[in-house]
C-alpha positions in Angstrom: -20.4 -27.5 21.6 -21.0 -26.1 18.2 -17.9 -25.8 16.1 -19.0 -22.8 13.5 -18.6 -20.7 16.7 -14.6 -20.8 16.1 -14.4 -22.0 12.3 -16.4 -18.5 11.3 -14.7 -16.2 13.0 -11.5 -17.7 12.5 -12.1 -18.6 8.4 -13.2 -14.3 8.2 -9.9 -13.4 10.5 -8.3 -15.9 7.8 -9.8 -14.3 4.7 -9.4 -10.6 6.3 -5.5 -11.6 7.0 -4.8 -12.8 3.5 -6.4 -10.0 1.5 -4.4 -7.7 3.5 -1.0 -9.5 3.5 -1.1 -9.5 -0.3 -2.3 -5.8 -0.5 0.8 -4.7 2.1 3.2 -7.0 0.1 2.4 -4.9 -2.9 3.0 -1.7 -0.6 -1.0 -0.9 -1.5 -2.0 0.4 2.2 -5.2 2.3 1.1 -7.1 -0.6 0.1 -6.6 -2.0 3.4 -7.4 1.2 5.3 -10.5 1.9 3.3 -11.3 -2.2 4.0 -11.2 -1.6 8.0 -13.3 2.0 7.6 -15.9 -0.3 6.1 -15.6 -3.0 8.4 -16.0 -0.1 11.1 -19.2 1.2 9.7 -20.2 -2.1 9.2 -19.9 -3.1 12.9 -21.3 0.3 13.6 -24.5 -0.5 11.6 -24.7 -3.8 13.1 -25.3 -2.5 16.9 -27.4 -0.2 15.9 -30.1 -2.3 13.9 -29.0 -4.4 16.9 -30.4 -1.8 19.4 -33.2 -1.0 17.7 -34.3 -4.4 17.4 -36.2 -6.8 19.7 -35.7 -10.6 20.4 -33.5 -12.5 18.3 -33.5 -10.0 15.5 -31.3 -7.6 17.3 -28.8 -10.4 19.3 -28.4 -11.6 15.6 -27.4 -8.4 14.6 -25.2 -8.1 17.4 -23.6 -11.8 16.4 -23.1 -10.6 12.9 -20.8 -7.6 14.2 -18.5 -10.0 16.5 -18.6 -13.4 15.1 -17.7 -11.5 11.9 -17.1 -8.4 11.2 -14.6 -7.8 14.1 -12.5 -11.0 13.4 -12.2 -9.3 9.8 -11.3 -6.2 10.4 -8.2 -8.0 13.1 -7.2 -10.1 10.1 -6.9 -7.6 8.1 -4.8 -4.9 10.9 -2.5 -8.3 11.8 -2.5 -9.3 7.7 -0.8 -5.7 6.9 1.3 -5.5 9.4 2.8 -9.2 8.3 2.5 -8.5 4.7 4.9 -4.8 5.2 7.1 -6.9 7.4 7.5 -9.4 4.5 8.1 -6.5 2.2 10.7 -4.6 4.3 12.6 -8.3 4.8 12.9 -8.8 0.9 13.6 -5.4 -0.3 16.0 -5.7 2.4 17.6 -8.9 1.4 17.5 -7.2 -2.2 19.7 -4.3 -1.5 
């Protein structure tokens, strides 16, 4: 089995996760959400060269899009909602 099947998805889900959790612990949300609409367009952009491909040009495109893009943009959704968590716990604790 080849490992970089799991370490690259799971070092962009990392990468997405901690950009995000330090943007939601600063309460900056907009960052993030323009961050996913990217990653979005990104994956869109990726099928469609995909499709429009033949052979291994386009099932590389298609790779590129879920080995990742996708794990990015879940990092980054799970990242935020940890980081606000995080936030509401110590502004909680604060008060």
């Amino acid at each position: 089995m080849n490992i970089m099947v799991y370490v690259l998805p799971l070092v962009c889900a990392a990468i997405g996760f901690y950009l995000s959790t330090q943007l939601g612990l600063r309460g900056r949300i907009r960052p993030v959400g323009v961050m996913v609409l990217v990653s979005a367009g990104l994956f869109w952009l990726c099928i469609e060269l995909g499709q429009g491909s033949t052979g291994w040009d386009g099932i590389g495109y298609v790779i590129l899009a879920l080995f990742v893009v996708v794990p990015f943009a879940i990092g980054l959704i799970f990242g935020l909602i940890f980081g606000l968590l995080r936030r509401r716990r110590a502004k909680a604790a604060h008060d």
